[in-house]
PDB file of N, CA, C and O in Angstrom:
ATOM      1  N   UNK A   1      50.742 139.685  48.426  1.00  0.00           N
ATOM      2  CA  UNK A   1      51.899 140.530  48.253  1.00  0.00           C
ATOM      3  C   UNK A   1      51.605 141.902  48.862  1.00  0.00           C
ATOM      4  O   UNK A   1      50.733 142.713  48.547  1.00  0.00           O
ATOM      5  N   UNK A   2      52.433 141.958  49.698  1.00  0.00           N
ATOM      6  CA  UNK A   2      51.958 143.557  50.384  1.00  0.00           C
ATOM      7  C   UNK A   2      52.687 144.773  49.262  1.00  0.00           C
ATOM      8  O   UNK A   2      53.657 144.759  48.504  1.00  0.00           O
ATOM      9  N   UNK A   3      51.694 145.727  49.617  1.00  0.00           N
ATOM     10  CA  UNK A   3      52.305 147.376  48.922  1.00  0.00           C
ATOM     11  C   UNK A   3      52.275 148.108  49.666  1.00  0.00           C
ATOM     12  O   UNK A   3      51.344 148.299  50.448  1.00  0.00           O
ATOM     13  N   UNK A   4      53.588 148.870  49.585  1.00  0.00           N
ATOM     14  CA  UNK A   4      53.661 149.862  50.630  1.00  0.00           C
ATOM     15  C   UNK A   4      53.992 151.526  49.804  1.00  0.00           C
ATOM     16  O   UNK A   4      54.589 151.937  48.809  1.00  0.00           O
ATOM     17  N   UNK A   5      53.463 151.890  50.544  1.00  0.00           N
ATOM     18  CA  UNK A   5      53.659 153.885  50.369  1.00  0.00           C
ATOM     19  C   UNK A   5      54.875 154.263  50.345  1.00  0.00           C
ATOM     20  O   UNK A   5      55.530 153.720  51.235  1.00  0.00           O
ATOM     21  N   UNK A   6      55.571 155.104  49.574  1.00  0.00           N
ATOM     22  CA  UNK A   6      56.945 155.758  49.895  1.00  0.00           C
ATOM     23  C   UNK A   6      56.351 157.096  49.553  1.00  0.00           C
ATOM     24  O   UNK A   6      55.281 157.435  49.048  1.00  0.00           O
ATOM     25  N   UNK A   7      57.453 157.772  50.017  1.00  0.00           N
ATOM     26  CA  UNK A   7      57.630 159.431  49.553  1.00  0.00           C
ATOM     27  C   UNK A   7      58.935 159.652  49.144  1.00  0.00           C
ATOM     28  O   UNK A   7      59.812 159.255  49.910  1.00  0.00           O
ATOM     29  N   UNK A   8      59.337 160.314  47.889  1.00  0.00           N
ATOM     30  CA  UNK A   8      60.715 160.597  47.460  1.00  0.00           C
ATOM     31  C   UNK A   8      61.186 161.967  48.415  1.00  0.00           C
ATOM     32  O   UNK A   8      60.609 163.053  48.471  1.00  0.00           O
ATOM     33  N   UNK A   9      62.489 161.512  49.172  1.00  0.00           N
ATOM     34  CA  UNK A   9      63.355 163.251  49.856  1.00  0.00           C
ATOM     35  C   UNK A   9      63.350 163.886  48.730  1.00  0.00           C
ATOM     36  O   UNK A   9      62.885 165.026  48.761  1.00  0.00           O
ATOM     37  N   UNK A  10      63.848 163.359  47.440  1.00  0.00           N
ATOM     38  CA  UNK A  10      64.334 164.694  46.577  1.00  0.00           C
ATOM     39  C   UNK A  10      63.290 165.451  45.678  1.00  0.00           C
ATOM     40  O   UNK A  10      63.437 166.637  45.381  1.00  0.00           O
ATOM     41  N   UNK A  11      62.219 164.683  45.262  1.00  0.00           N
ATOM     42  CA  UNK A  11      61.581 165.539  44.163  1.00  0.00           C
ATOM     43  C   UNK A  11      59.950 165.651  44.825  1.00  0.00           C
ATOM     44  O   UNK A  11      59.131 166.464  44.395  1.00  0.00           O
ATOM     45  N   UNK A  12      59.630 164.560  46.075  1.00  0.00           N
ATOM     46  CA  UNK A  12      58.561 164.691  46.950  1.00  0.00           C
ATOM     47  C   UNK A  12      57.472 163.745  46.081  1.00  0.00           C
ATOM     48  O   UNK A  12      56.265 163.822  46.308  1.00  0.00           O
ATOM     49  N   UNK A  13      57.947 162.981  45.217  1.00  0.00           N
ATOM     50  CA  UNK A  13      56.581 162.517  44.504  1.00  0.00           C
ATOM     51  C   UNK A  13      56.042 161.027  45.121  1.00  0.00           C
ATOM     52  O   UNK A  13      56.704 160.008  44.922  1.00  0.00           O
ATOM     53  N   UNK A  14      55.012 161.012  45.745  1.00  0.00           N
ATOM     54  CA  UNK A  14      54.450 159.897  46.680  1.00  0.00           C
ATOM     55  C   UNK A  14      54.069 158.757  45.692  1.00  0.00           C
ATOM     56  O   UNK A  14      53.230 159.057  44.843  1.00  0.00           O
ATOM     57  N   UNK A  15      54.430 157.838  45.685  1.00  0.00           N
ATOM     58  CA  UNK A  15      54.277 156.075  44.902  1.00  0.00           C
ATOM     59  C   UNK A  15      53.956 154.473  45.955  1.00  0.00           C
ATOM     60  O   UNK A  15      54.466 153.947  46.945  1.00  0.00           O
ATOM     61  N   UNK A  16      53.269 154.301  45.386  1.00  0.00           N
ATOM     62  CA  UNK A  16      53.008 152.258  45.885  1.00  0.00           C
ATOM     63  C   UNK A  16      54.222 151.713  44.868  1.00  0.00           C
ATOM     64  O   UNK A  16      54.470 152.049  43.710  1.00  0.00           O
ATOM     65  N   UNK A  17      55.034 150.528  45.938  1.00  0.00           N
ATOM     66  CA  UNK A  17      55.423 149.574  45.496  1.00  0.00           C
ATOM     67  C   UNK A  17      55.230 148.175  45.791  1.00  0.00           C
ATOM     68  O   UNK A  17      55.273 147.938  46.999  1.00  0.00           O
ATOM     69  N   UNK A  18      55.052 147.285  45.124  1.00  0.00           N
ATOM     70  CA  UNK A  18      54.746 145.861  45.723  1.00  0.00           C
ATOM     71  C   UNK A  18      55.656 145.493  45.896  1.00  0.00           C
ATOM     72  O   UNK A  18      56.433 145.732  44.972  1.00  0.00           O
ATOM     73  N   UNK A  19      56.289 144.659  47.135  1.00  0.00           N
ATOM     74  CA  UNK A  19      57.331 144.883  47.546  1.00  0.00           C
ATOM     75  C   UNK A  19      57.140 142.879  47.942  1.00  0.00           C
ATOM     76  O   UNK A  19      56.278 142.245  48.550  1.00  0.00           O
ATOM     77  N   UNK A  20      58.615 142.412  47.121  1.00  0.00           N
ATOM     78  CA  UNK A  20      58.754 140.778  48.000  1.00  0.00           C
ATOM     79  C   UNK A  20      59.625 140.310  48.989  1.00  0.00           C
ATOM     80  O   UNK A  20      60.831 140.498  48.825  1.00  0.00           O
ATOM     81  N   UNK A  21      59.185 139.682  50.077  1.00  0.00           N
ATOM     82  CA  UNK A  21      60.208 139.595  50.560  1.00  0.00           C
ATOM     83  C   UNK A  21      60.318 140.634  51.590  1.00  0.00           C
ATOM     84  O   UNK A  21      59.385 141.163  52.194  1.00  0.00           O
ATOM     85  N   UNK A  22      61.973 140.931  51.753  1.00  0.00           N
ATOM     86  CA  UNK A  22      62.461 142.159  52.929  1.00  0.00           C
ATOM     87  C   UNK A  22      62.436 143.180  52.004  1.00  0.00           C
ATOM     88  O   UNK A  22      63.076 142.972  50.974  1.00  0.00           O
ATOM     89  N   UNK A  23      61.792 144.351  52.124  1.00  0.00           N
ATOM     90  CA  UNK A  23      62.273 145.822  51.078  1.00  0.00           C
ATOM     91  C   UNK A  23      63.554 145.883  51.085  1.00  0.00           C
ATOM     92  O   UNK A  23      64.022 145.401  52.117  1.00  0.00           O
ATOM     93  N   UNK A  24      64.478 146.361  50.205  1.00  0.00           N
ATOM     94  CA  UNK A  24      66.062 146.662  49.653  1.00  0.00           C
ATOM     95  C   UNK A  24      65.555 148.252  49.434  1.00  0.00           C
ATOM     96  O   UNK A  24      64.610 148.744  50.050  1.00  0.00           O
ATOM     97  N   UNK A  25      66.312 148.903  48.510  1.00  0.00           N
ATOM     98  CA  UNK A  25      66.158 150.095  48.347  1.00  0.00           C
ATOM     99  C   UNK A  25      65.080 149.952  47.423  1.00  0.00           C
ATOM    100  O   UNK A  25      64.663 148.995  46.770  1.00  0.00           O
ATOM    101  N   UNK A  26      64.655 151.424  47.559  1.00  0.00           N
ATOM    102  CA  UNK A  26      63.273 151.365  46.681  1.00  0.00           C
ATOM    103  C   UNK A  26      63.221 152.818  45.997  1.00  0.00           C
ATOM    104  O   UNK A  26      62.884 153.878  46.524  1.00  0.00           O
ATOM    105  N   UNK A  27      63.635 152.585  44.715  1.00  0.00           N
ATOM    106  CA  UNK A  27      63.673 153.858  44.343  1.00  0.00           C
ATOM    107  C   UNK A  27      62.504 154.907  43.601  1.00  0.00           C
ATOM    108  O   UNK A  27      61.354 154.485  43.474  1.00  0.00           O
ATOM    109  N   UNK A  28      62.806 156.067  43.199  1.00  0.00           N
ATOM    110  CA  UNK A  28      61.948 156.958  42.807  1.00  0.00           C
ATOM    111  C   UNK A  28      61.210 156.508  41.529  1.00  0.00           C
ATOM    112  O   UNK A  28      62.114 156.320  40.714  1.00  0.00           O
ATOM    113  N   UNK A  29      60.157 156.269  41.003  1.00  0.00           N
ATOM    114  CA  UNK A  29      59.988 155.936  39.947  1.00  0.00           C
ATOM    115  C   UNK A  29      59.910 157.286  39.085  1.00  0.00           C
ATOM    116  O   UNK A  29      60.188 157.113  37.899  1.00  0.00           O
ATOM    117  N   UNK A  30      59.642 158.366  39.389  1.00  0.00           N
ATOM    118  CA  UNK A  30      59.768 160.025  38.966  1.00  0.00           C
ATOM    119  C   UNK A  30      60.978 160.097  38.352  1.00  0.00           C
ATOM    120  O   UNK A  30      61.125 160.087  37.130  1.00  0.00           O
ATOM    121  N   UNK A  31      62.530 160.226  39.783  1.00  0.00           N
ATOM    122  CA  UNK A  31      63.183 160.975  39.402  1.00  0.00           C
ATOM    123  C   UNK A  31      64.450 160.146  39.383  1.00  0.00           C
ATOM    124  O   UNK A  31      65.536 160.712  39.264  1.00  0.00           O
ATOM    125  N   UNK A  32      64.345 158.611  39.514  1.00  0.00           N
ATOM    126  CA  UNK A  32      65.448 157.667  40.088  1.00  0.00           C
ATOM    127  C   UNK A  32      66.589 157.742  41.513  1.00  0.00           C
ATOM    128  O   UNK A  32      67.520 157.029  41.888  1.00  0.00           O
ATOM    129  N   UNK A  33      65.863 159.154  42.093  1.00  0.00           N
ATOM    130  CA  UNK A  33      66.432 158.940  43.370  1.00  0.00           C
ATOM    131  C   UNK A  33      66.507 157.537  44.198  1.00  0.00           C
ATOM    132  O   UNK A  33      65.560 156.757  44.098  1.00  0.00           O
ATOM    133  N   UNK A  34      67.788 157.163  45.133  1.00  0.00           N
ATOM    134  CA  UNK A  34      67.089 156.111  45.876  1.00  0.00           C
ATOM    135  C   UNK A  34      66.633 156.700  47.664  1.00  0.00           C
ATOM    136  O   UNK A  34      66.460 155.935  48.612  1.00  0.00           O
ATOM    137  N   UNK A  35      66.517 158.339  47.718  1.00  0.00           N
ATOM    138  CA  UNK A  35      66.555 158.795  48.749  1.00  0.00           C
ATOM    139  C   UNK A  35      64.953 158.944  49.313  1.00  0.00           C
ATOM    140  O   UNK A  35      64.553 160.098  49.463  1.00  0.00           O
ATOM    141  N   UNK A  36      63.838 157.614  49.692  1.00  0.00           N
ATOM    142  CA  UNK A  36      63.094 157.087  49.844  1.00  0.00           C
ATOM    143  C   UNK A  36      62.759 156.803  51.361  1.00  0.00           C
ATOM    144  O   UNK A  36      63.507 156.372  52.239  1.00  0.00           O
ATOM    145  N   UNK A  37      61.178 157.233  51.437  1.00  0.00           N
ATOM    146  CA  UNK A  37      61.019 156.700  53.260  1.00  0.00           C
ATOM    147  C   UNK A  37      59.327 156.041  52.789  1.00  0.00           C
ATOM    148  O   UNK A  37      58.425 156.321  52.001  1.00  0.00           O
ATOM    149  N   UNK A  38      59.613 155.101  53.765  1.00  0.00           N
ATOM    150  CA  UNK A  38      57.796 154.549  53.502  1.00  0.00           C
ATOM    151  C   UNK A  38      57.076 155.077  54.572  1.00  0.00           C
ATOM    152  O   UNK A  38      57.311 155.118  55.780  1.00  0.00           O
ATOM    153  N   UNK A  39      56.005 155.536  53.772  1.00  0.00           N
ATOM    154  CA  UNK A  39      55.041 156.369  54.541  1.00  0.00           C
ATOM    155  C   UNK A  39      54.078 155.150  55.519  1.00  0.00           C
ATOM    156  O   UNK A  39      54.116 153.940  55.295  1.00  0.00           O
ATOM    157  N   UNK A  40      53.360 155.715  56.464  1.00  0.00           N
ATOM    158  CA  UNK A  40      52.495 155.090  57.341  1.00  0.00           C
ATOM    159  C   UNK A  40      51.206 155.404  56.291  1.00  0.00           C
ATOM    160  O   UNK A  40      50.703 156.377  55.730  1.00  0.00           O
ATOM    161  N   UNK A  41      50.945 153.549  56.420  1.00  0.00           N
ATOM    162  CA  UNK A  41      49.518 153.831  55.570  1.00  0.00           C
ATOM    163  C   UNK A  41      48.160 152.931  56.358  1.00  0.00           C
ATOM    164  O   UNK A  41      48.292 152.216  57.351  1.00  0.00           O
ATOM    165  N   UNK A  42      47.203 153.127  55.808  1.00  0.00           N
ATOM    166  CA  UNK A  42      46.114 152.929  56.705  1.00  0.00           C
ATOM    167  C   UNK A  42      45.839 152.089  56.112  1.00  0.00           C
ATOM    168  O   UNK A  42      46.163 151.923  54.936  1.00  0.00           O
ATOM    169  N   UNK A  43      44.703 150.841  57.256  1.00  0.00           N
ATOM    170  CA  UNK A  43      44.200 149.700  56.309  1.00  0.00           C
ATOM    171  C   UNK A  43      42.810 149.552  56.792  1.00  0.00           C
ATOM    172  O   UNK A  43      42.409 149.759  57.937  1.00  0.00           O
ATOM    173  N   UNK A  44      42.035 149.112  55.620  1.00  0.00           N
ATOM    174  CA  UNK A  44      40.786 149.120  55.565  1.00  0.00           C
ATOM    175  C   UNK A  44      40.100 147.851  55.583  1.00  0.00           C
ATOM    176  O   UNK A  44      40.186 147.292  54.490  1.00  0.00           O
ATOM    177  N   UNK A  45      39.599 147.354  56.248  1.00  0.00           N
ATOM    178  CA  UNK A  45      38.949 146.211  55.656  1.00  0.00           C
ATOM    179  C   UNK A  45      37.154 145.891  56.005  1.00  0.00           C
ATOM    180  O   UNK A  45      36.668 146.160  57.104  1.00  0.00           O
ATOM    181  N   UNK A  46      36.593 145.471  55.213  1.00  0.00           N
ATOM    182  CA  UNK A  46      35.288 145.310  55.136  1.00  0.00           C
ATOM    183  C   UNK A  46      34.270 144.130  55.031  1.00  0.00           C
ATOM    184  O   UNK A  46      33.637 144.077  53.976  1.00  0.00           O
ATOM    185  N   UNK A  47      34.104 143.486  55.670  1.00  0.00           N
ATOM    186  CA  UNK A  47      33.257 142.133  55.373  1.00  0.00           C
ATOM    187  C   UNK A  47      32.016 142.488  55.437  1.00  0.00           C
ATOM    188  O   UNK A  47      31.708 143.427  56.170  1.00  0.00           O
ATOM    189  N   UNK A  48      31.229 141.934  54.821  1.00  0.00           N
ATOM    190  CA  UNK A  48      29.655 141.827  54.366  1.00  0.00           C
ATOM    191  C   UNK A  48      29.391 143.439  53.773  1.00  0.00           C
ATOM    192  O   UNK A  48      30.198 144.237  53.295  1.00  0.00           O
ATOM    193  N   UNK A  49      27.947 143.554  54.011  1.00  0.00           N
ATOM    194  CA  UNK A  49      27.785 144.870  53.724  1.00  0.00           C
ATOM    195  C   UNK A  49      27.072 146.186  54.894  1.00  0.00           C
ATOM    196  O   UNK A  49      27.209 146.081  56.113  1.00  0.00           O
ATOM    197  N   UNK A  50      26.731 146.727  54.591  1.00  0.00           N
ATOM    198  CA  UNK A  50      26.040 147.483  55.353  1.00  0.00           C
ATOM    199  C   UNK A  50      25.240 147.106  57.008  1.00  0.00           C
ATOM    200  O   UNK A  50      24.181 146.483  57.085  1.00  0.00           O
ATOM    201  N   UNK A  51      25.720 147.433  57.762  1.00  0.00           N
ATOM    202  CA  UNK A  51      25.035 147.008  59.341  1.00  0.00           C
ATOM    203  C   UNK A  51      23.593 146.766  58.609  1.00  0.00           C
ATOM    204  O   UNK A  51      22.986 145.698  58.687  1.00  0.00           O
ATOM    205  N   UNK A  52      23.034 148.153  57.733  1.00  0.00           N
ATOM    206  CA  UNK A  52      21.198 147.570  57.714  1.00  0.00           C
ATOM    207  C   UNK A  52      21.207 146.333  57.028  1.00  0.00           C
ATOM    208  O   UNK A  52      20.616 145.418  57.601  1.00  0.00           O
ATOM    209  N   UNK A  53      21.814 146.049  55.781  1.00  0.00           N
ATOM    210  CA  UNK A  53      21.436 144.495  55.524  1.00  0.00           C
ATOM    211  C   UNK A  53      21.748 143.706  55.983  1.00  0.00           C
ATOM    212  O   UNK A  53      21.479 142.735  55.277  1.00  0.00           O
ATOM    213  N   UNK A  54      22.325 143.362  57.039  1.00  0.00           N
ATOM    214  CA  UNK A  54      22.195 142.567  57.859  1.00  0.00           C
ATOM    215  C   UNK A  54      21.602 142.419  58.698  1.00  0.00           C
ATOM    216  O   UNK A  54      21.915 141.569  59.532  1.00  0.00           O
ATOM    217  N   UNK A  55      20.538 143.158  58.822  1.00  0.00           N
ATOM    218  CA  UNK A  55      19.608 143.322  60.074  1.00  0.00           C
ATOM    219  C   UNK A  55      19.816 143.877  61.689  1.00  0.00           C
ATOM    220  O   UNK A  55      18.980 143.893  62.593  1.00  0.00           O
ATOM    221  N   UNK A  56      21.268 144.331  61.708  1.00  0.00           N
ATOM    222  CA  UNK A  56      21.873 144.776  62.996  1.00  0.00           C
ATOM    223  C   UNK A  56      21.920 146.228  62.769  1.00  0.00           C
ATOM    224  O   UNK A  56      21.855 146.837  61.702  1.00  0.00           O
ATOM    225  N   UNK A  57      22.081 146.805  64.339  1.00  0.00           N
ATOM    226  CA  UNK A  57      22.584 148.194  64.625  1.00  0.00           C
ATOM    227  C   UNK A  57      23.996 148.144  64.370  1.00  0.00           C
ATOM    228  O   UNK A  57      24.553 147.049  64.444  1.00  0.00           O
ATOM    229  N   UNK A  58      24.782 149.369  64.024  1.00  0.00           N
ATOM    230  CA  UNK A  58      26.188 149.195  63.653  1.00  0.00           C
ATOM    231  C   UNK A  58      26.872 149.599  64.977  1.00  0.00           C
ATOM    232  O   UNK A  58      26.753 150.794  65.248  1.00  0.00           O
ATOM    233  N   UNK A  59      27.719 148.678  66.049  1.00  0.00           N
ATOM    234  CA  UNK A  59      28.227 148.495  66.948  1.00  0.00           C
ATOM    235  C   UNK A  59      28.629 149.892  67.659  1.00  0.00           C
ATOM    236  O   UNK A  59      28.358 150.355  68.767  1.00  0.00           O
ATOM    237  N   UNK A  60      29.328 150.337  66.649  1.00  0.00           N
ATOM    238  CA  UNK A  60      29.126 151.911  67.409  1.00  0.00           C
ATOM    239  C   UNK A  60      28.011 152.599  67.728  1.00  0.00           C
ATOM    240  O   UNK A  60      28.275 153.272  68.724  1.00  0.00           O
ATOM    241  N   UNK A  61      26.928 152.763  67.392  1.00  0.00           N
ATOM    242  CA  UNK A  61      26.154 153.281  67.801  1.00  0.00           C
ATOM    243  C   UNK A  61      25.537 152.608  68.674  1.00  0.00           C
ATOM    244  O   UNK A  61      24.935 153.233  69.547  1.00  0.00           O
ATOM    245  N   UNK A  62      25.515 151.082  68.677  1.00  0.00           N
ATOM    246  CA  UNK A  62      24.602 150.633  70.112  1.00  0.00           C
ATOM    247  C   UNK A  62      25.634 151.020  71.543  1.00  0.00           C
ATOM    248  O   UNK A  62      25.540 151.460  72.689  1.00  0.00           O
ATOM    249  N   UNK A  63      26.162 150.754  71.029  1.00  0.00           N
ATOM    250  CA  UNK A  63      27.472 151.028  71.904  1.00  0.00           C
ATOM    251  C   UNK A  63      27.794 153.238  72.597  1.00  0.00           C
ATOM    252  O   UNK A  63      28.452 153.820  73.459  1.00  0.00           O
ATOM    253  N   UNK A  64      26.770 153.613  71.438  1.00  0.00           N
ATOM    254  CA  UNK A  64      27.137 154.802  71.931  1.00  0.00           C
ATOM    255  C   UNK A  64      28.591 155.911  72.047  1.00  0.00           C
ATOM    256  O   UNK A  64      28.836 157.004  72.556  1.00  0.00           O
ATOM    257  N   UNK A  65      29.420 154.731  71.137  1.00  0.00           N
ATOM    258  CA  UNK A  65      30.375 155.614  70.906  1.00  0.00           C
ATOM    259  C   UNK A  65      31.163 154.882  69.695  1.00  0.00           C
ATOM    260  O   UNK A  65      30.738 153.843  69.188  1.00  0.00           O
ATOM    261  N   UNK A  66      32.369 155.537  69.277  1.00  0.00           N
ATOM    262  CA  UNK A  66      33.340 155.010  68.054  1.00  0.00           C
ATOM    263  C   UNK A  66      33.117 155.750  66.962  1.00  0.00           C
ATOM    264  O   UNK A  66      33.309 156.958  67.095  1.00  0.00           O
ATOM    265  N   UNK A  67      32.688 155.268  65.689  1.00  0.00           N
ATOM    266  CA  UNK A  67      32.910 155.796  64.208  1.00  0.00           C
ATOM    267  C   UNK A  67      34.099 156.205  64.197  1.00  0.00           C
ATOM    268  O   UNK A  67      35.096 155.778  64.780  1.00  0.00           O
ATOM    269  N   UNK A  68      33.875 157.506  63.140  1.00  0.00           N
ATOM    270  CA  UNK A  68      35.252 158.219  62.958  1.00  0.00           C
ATOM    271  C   UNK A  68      35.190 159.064  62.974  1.00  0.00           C
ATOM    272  O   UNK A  68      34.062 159.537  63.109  1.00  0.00           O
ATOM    273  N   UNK A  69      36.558 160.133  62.829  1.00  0.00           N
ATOM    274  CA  UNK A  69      36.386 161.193  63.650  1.00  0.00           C
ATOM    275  C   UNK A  69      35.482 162.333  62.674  1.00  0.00           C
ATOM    276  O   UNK A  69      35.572 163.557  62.764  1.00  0.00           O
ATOM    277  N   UNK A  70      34.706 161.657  61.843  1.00  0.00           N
ATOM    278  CA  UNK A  70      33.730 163.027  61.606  1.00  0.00           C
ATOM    279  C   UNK A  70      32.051 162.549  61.959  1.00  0.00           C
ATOM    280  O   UNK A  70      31.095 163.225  61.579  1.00  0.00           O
ATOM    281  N   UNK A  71      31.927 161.383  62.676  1.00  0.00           N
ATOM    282  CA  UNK A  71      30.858 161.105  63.337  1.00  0.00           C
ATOM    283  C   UNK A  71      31.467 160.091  64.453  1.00  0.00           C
ATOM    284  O   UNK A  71      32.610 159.673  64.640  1.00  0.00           O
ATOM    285  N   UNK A  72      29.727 159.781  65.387  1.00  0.00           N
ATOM    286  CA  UNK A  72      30.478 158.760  66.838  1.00  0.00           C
ATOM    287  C   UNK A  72      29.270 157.894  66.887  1.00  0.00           C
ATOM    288  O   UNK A  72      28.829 157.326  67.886  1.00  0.00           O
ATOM    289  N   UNK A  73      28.634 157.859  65.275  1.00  0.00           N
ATOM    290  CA  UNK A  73      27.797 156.410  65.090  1.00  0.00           C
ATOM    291  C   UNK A  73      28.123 155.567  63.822  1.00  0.00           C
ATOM    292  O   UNK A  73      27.274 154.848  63.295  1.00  0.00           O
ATOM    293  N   UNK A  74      29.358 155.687  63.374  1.00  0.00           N
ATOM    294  CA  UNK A  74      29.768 154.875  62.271  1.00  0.00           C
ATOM    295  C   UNK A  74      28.799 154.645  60.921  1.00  0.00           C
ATOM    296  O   UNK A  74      28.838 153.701  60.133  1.00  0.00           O
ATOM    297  N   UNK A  75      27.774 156.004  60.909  1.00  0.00           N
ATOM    298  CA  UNK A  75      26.915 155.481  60.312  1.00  0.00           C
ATOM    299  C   UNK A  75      26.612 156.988  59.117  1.00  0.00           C
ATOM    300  O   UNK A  75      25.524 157.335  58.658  1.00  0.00           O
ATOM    301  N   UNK A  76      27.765 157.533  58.912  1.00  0.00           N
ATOM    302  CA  UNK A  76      28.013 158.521  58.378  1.00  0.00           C
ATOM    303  C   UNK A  76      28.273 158.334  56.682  1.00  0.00           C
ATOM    304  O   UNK A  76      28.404 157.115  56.566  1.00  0.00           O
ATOM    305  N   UNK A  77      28.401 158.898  55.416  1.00  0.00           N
ATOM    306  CA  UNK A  77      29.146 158.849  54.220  1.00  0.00           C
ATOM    307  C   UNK A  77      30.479 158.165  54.014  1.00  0.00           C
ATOM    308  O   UNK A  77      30.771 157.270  53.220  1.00  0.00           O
ATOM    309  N   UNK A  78      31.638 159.141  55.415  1.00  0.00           N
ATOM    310  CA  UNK A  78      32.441 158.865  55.672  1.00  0.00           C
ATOM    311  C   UNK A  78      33.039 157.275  56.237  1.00  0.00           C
ATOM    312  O   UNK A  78      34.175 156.804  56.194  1.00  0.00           O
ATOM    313  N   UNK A  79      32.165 156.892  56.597  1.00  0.00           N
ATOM    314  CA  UNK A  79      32.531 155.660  57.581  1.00  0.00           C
ATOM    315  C   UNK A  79      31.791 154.236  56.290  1.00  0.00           C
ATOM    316  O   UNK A  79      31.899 153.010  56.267  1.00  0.00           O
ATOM    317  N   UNK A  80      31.291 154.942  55.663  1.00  0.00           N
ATOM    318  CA  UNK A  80      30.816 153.435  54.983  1.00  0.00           C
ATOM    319  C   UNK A  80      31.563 153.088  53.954  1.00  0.00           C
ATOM    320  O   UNK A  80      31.344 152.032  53.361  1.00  0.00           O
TER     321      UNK A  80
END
């Protein structure tokens, strides 16, 4: 079941809804507005664990470039 981000126009208060199907209106759970936009949200995903336990370099860095934008060896706080 996907969830998606909204932001309310009227009172600004940001909410997840699990949503089935096609979204219909989706209202404020705050203020019962239905004056609603779904925000762009980011997705994460992660298989196994850590490049070191697996015995590999983490692709960005052999590679010499990528991570994110507060390092360009994926091998930062941020990036794990």
């Amino acid at each position: 079941m996907p969830i998606f981000e909204y932001k309310c126009d009227k009172c600004g208060n940001e909410f997840e809804e699990i949503v089935f199907g096609t979204p219909g209106i989706v209202k404020c759970p705050a203020c019962g507005s239905d004056k609603t936009g779904k925000l762009m949200s980011c997705c994460r995903h992660k298989a196994g664990g850590p490049a070191a336990d697996l015995g590999t370099a983490p692709a960005a860095s052999a590679g010499g470039g990528g991570g994110c934008a507060g390092c360009s060896g994926g091998d930062c706080s941020s990036c794990g």
